[in-house]
N, C-alpha and C positions, 0 to 999 in steps of 0.2 A: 898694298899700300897705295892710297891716293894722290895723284900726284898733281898738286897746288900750282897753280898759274896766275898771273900778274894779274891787279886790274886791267892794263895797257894788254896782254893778250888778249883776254878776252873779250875786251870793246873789239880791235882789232878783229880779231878773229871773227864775231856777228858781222860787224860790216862788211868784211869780204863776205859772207855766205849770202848778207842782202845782195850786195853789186855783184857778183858776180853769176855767170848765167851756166856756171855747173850748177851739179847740184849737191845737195848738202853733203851726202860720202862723200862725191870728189873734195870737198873742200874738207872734209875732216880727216880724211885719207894725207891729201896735201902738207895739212899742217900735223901730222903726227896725233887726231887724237880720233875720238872714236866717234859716228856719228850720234849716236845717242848723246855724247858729252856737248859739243858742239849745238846741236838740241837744247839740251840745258840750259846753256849760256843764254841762250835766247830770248827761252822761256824764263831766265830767270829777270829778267829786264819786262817782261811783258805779266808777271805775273802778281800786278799788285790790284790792291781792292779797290776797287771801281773801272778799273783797265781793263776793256776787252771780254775774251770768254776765256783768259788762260792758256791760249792755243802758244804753240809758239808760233813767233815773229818766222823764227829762219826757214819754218817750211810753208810759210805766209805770204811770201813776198814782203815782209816787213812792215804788216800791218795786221793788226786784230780786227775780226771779224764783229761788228757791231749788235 
């Protein structure tokens, strides 16, 4: 069973793995989820058409690669 989080976490939870200078385990670790998920969230923000190459943002420094 998958387990459903707010919109408010997971904006939340991207911006911390942007600003902060662990890295993304630690911060998926921190908040109880997995890094892969964490990942996701990211990428799910960065992964529209014309945006970028699809990369995620959180292992980016919070920017797509042009």
């Amino acid at each position: 069973m998958s387990k459903r989080y707010t919109a408010e976490f997971k904006r939340d939870a991207v911006a911390l793995a942007l600003s902060s200078e662990e890295t993304v385990t630690e911060v998926a670790r921190d908040l109880g989820v997995s890094p892969e998920g964490l990942r996701g969230l990211g990428k799910a923000g960065e992964d529209r058409p014309g945006r970028g190459t699809g990369r995620c943002a959180v292992d980016n420094g919070g920017t797509s690669p042009q």
